[in-house]
Every structure is written in structure tokens, then in C-alpha cells.
KOLTIZA-252501 format. One record per residue: residue number from 1; x, y, z of N, C-alpha, C in turn. Coordinates in steps of 0.02 Angstrom, whole numbers, m for minus. Example, Ala and Ser with C-alpha at 12.3 -4.5 7.8 and 13.67 -1.06 7.14 Angstrom:
# KOLTIZA-252501
- 1	660	m284	390	615	m225	390	660	m165	390
- 2	642	m112	354	684	m53	357	645	2	394
This chain:
# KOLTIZA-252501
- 1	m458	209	m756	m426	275	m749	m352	268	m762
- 2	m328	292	m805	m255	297	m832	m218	344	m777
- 3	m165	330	m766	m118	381	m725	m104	441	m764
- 4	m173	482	m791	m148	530	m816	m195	587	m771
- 5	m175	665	m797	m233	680	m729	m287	700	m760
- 6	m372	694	m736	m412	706	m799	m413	790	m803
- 7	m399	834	m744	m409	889	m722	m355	937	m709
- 8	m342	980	m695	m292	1018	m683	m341	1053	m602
- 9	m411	1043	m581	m431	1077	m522	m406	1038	m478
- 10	m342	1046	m416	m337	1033	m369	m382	986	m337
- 11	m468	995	m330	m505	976	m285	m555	913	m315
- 12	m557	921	m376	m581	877	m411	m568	794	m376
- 13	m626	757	m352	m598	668	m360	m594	652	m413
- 14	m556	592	m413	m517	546	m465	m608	496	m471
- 15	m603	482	m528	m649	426	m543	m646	374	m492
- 16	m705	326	m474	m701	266	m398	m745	219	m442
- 17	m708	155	m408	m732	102	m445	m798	105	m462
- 18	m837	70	m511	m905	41	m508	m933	109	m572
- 19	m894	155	m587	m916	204	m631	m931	168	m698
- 20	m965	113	m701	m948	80	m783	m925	62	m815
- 21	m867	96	m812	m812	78	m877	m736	72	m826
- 22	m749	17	m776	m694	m2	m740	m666	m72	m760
- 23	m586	m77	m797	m583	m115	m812	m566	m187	m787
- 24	m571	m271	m831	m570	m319	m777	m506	m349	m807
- 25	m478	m410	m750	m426	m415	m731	m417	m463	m811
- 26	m364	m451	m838	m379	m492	m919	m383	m439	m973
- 27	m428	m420	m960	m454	m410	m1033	m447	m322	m1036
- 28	m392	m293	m990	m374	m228	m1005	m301	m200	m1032
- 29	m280	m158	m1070	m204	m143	m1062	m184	m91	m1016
- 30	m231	m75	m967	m191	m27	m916	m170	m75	m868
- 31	m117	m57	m830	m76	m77	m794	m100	m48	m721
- 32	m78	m87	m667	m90	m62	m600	m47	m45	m567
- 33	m28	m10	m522	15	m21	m481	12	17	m422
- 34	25	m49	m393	21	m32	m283	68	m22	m256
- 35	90	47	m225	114	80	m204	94	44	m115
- 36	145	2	m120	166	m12	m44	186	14	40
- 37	133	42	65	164	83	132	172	69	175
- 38	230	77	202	247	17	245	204	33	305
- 39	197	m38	335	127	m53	382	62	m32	395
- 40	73	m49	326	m28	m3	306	m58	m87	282
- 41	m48	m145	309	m58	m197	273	m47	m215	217
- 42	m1	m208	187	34	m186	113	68	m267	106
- 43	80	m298	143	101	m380	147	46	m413	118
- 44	m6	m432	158	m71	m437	141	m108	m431	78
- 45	m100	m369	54	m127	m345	5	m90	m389	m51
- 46	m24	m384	m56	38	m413	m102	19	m471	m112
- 47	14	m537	m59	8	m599	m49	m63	m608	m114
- 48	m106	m556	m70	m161	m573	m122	m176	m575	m204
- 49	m124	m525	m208	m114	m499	m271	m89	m538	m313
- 50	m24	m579	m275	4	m624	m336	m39	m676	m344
- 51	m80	m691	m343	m135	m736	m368	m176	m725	m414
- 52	m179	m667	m416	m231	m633	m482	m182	m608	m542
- 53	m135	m625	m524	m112	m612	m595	m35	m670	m615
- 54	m38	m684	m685	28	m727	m715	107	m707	m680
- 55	144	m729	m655	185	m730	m641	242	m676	m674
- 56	242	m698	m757	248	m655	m791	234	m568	m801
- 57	139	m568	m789	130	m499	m780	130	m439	m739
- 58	192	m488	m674	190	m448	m602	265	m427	m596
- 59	270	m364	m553	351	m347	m559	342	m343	m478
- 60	375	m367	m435	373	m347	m359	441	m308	m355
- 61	445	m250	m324	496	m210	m286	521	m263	m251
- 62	581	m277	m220	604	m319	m168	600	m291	m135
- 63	575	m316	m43	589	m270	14	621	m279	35
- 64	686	m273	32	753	m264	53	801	m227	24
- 65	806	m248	m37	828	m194	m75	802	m175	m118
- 66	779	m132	m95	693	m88	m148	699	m32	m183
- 67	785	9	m163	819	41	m175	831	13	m257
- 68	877	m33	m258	896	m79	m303	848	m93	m366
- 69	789	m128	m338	735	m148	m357	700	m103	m412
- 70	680	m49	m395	670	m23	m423	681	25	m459
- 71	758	41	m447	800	95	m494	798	11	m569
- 72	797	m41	m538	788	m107	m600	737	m91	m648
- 73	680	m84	m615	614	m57	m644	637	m30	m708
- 74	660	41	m675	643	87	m724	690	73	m801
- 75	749	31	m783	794	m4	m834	768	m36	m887
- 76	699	m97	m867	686	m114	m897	663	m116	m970
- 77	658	m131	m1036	640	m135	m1087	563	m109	m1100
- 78	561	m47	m1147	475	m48	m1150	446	m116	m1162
- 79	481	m171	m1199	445	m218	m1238	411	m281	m1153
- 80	469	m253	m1095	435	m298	m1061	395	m265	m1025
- 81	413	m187	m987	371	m157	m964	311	m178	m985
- 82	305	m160	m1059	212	m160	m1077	156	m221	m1078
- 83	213	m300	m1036	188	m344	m1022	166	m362	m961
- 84	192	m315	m916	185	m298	m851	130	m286	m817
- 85	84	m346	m793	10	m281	m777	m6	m273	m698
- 86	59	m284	m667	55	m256	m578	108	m253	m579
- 87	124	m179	m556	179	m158	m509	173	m163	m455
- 88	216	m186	m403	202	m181	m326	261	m192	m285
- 89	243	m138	m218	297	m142	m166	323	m80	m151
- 90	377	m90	m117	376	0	m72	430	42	m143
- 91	400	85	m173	428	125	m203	393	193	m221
- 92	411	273	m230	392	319	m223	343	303	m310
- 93	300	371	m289	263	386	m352	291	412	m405
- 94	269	389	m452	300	413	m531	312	364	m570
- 95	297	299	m571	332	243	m610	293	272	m667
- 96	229	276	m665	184	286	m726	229	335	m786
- 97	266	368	m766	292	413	m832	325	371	m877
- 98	356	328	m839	407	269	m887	366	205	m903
- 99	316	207	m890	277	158	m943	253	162	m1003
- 100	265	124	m1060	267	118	m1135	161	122	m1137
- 101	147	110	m1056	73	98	m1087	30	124	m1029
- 102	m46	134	m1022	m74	169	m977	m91	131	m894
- 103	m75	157	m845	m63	159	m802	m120	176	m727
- 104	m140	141	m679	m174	171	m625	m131	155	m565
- 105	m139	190	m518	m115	167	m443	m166	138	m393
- 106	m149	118	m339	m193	81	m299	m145	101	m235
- 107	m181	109	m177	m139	121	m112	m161	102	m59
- 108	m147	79	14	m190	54	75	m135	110	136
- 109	m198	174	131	m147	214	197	m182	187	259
- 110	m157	224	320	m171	187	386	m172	244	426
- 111	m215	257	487	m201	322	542	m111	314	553
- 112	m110	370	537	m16	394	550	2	358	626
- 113	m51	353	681	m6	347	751	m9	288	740
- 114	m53	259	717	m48	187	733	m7	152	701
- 115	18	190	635	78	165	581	143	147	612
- 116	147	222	630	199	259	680	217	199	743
- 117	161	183	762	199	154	819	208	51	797
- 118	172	46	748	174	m19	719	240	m11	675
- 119	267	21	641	326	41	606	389	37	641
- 120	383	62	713	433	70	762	438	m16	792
- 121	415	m66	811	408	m115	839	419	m145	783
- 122	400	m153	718	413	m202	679	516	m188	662
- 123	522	m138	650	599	m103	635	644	m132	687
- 124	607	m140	750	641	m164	811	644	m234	821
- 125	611	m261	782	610	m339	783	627	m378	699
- 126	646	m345	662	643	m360	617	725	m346	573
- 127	746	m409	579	848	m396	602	836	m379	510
- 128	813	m396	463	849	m348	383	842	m286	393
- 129	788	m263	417	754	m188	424	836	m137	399
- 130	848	m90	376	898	m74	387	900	m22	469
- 131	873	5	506	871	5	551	879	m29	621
- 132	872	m85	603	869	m128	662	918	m117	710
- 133	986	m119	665	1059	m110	738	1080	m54	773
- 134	1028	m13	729	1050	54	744	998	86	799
- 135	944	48	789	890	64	863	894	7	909
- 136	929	m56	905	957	m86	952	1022	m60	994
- 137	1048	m55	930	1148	m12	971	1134	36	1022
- 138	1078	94	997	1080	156	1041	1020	136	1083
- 139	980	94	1091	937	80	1127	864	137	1122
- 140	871	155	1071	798	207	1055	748	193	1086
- 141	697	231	1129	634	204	1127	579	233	1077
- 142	539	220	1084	480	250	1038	489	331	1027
- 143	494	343	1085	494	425	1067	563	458	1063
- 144	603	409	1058	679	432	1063	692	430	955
- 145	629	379	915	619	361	868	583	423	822
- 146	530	440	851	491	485	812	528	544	833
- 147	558	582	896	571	649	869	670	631	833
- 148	705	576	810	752	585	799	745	582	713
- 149	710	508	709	700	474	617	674	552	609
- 150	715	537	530	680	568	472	601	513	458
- 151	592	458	475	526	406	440	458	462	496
- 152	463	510	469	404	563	458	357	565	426
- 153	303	570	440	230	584	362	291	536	293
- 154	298	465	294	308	433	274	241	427	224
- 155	183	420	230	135	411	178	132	468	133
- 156	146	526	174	133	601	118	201	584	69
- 157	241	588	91	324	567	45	308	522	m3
- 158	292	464	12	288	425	m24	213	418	m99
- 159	158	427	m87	136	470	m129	149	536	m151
- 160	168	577	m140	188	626	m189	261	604	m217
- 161	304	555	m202	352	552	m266	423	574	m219
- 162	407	624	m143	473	635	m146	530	621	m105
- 163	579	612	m62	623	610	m46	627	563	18
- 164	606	506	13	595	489	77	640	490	145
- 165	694	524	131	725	531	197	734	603	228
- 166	711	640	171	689	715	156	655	732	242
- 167	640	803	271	596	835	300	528	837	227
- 168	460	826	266	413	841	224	387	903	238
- 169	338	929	204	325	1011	190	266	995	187
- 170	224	1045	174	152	1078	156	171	1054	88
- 171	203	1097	41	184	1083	m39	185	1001	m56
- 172	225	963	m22	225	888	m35	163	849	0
- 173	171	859	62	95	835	70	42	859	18
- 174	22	924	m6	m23	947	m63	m30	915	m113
- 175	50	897	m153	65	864	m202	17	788	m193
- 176	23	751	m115	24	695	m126	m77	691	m107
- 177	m98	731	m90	m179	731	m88	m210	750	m180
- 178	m172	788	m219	m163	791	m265	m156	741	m305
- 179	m115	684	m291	m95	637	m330	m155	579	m317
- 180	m173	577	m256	m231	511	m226	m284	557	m288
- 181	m308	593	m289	m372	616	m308	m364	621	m396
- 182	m311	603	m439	m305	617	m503	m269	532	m517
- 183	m245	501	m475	m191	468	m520	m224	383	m482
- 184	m248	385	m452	m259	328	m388	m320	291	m417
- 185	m342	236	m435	m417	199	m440	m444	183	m394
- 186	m415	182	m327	m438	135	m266	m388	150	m220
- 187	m407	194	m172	m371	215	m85	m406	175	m49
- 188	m360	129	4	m401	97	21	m372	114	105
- 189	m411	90	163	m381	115	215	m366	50	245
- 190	m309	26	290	m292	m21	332	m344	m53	383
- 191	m371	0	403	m414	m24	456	m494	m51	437
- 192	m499	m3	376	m555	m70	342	m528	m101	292
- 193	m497	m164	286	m455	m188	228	m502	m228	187
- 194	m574	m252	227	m601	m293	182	m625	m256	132
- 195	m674	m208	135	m690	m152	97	m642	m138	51
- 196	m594	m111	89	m543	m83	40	m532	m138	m15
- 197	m540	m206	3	m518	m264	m40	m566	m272	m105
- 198	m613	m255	m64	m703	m263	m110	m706	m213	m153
- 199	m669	m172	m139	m676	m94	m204	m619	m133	m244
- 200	m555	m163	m239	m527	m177	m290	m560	m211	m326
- 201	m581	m258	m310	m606	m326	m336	m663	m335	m385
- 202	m692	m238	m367	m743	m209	m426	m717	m179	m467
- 203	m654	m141	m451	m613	m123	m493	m595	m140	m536
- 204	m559	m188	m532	m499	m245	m585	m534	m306	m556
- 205	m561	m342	m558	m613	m405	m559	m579	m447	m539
- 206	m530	m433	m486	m495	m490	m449	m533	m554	m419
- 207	m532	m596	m414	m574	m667	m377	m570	m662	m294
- 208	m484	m660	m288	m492	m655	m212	m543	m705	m171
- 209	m516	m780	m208	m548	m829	m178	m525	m846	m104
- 210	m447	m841	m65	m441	m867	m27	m410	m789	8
- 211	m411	m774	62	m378	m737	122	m377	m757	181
- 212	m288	m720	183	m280	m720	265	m215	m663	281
- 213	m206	m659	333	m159	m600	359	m94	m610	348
- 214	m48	m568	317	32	m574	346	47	m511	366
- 215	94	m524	394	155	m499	430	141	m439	484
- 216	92	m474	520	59	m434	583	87	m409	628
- 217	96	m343	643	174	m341	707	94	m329	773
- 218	123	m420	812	90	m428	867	122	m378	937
- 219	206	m390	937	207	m381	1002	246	m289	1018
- 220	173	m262	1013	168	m178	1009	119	m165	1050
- 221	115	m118	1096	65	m94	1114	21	m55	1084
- 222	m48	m54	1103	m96	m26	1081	m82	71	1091
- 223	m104	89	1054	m118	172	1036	m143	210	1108
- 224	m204	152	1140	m239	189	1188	m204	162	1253
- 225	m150	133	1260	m89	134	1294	m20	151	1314
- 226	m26	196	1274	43	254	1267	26	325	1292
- 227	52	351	1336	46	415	1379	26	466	1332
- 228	16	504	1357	m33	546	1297	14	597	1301
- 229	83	604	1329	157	641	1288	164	606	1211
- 230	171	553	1236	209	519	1157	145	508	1112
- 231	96	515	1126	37	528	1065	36	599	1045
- 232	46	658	1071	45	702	1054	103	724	1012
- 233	166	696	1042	231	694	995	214	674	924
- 234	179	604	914	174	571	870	129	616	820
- 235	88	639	835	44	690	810	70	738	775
- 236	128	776	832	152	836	793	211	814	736
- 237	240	765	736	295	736	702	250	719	635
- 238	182	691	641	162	652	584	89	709	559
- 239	94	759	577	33	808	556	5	791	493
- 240	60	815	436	50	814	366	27	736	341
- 241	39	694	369	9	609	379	m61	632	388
- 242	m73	656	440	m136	651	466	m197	673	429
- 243	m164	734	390	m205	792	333	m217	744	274
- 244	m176	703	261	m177	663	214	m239	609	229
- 245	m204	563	274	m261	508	288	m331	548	303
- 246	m335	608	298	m406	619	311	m425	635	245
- 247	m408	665	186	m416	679	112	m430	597	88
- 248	m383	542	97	m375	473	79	m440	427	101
- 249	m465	452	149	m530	437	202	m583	481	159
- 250	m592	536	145	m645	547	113	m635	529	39
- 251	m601	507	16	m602	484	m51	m638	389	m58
- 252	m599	367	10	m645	304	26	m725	295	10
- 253	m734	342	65	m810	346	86	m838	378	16
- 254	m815	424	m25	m850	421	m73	m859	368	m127
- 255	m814	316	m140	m810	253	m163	m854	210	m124
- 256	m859	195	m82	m928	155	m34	m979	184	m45
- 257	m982	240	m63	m1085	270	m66	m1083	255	m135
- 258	m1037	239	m185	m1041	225	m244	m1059	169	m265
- 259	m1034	122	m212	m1029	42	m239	m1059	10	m147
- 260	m1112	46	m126	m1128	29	m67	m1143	m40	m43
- 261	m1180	m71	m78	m1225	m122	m69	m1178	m203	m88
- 262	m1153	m178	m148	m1093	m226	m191	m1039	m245	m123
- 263	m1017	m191	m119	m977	m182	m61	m960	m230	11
- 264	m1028	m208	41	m1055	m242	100	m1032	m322	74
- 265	m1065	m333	7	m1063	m422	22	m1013	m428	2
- 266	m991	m381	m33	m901	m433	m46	m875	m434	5
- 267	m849	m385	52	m829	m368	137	m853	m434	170
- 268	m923	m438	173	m937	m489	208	m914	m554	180
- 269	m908	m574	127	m886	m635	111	m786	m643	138
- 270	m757	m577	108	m693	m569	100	m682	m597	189
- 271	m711	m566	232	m747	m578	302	m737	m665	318
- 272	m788	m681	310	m805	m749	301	m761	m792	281
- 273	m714	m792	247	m664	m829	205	m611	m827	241
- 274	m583	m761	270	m545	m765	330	m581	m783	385
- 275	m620	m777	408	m640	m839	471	m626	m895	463
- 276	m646	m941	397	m656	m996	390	m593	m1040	406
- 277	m530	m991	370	m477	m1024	375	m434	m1021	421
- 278	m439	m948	465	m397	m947	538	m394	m1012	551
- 279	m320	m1029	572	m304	m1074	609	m308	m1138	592
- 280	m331	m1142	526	m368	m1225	491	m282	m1226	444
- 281	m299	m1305	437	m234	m1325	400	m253	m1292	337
- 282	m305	m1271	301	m314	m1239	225	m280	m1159	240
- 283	m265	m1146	299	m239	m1072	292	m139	m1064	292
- 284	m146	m1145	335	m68	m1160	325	m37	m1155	266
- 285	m78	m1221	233	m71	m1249	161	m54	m1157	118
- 286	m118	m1117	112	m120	m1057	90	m60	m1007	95
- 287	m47	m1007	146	28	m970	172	77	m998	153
- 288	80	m1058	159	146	m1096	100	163	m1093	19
- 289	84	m1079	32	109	m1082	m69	107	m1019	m75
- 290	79	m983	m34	95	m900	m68	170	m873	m22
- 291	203	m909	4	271	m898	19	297	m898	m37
- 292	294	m965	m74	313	m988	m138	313	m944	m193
- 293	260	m940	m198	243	m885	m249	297	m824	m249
- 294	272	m812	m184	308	m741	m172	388	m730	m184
- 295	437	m796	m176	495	m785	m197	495	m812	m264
- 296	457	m839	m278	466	m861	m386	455	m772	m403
- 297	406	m759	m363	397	m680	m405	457	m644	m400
- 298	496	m643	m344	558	m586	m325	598	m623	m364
- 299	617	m687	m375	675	m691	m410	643	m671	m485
- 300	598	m677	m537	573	m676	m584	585	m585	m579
- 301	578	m548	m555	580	m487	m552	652	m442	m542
- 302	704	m483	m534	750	m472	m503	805	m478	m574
- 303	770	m529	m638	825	m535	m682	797	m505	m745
């Protein structure tokens, strides 16, 4: 599926893997690109990614300066763009217009509260964040966070393309259920990531021989531990999130009744492979070299 739209009906789904003519990792000229949200397991996803493809044919956003990063992007030369066959990392929708060649997206959204409150704890512990001094200085708490930040329906913003520090609306959330269902090959959700992994992997014929987790924000409380004021806050702050992840959720599930069976065993293996290695020196070893990786890619992307 090219990032073009096949339809002009609003309601129409986007093509889901396993339709036949899904192409494999090699031997296609469309390009991918993963649209990074922050703490939707989007680390994870990345780590995995630079393995399936040449060093060469990957552009990573920097997360730090992603700002930077990707106003770089768009600088770049058609002649290298069109060598490019993963985009990835936190940047709004639209790269596809400035590509010399055809184009799909890929995304991993997550329930808004649970984002919401994993977003808030990682920002708080996490000294580049650009937030960090500023919810340390004033001493924010969680809910001193969601009704002050603009980081609102952060997933609707960021699929539809617009303003991320913006108030979000009805028409942008629309835009961005709009955009999953025409422009997207594979929505995948956080909370089933193996699945979500197993639809790529039918997708674009990734191997996805080895997995394991990064950048887990452990020390957060659970969802069903927060007073049910600040869940309801979280709710009304992240509505248009919520409308979304439920459009993003049935676009899933229609990709699983598609590729049901396929599915299951890749999950289960994808499954299995992370068991095997929790905690074993092969998952150390694994995390080291895809550290590695990961900064050959940012500097390689960066010049």
C-alpha cells in the first residue's frame, strides 16, 4: 500500500497485511515509515527494526533533537531519499509527500491513560526529556501535568500531521482516523506488541530473529492505582486519544481475522524468543549490539 489514498470515502479501511500482494523486505521500492509515539513501545519496535534493514537504507529521527532531525529529512537529496527504505522515530505525518518514491506508514498506538501516565514518569526521570527541569523546578504532579501540558491526544496530533503543541480538535482527530485507514499498512497496538510484530513481519517479511524490551518506564504506578479523579481528568484531557485508539483497535482486529492463524504462531514464537532470552547473557550480548547499531544509525542519519 503506497501512502497514497486509494479512496476519497472517509470510512473505507486501508488494505491489512496478508492481502497478496504485500510487499517483502528486499525486493520492494516502497518505502516504510514508523511514525514513533512516544510510549507506545516505539523503542522496541526501532531496536528491532534496525536489523532488518542496511544501515544505509534507514533514516532514524534523533530523539532529542527530532525537531532538527527531521526538518534534515526533508533537506535531503531525492537521489538519497529514494535509497531510503525506513523512516523512523518521533516525527508528525506527511513525510510521504517529499518522497521521490512510494511510500507506507506503520504505527504502535497505546490506551491514552496508560500513555498518559507512562509519558508523565518517564519525562520525570528522564534528565534530556526537554521537560524534565521544568516538572522538577515546579514540582508538578501527575495531575498538575495533564490539566497544565499542552502533551494532549498526543497520538491524534501526531498522526494527522498537526501541531504538536497545538490544542487538538474534532477535525484533527478526524484527519488522523482518516489517515490510519488510507495511508497506514500496519496499526499496531502496544499492549499486544507481539501480534502487532507478527502483522509486520507478514507485511514486509521482516525475520525478527531475536527480541527483547527497551526503554520500559518501571517506576510508575499502575492505571488501577490512581484515584479515579485523576483517571477521569486523564480521560477528559485525552478524549480525542481515546476515539482514536478505538478506530486504531478496530483496524487491528480486522488485520488478525485476516491473517488469524499465521498470526497466532508468529506471536507465539515472537513470545517464545523473548522468554528465552530474559535475563540470559544472549539478551545482554543483544542489547549491546543493538545499542551499537542504534548510534552508527543516528550518526549515519545525522550527516
Amino acid at each position: 500500500m503506497s501512502a497514497h489514498p486509494t479512496s476519497s470515502v472517509p470510512n473505507e479501511a486501508a488494505p491489512q497485511p496478508g492481502n497478496g500482494s504485500s510487499p517483502r523486505a528486499g525486493d520492494s521500492e516502497e518505502s516504510v515509515i514508523f511514525l514513533h509515539l512516544p510510549k507506545t513501545a516505539g523503542t522496541t519496535v526501532n531496536r528491532l527494526i534496525e536489523w532488518e534493514y542496511r544501515l544505509s537504507e534507514m533514516y532514524s529521527i534523533d530523539p532529542v533533537l527530532f525537531e532538527w532531525s527531521a526538518a534534515h529529512l526533508r533537506k535531503l537529496p531525492p537521489e538519497r531519499l529514494r535509497k531510503i527504505r525506513m523512516f523512523k522515530g518521533h516525527m508528525l505525518f506527511g513525510l510521504h509527500e517529499v518522497l521521490p518514491q512510494p511510500a507506507t506508514y506503520i504505527t504502535v498506538l497505546r490506551d491514552p491513560v496508560d500513555r498518559v501516565i507512562s509519558a508523565f514518569y518517564f519525562m520525570r526521570s528522564y534528565k534530556l526529556h526537554p521537560l524534565y527541569w521544568k516538572l522538577r523546578r515546579e514540582k508538578w504532579t501527575l495531575e498538575d501535568f495533564v490539566r497544565n501540558s499542552q502533551r494532549d491526544n498526543v497520538q491524534s496530533k501526531i498522526v494527522a500531521g498537526a501541531d504538536y503543541n497545538a490544542p487538538c480538535t474534532r477535525g484533527i482527530m478526524e484527519q488522523a482516523k482518516h489517515n490510519l485507514r488510507h495511508y497506514f499498512g500496519v496499526v499496531g497496538l502496544s499492549e499486544r506488541l507481539e501480534e502487532s510484530l507478527a502483522l509486520m513481519k507478514i507485511r514486509f517479511g521482516w525475520k525478527l530473529g531475536s527480541y527483547s524490551s527497551f526503554n520500559v518506564t518501571r517506576s510508575r504506578p499502575k492505571k488501577r492505582d490512581l484515584p479515579k479523579p485523576t483517571l477521569d481528568l486523564i480521560h477528559e484531557k485525552n478524549a480525542f486519544d481515546i476515539e482514536l485508539y478505538e478506530c486504531g483497535r478496530d483496524l487491528f482486529e480486522q488485520a488478525l481475522a485476516a491473517n488469524g492463524e499465521e498470526v497466532k504462531r508468529l506471536a507465539a514464537e515472537l513470545e517464545a524468543a523473548k522468554a528465552r532470552t530474559r535475563g540470559s547473557v544472549g539478551a545482554l550480548v543483544f542489547n549491546a549490539r543493538s545499542a551499537v547499531r542504534k548510534a552508527v544509525n543516528r550518526v549515519y542519519s545525522a550527516v
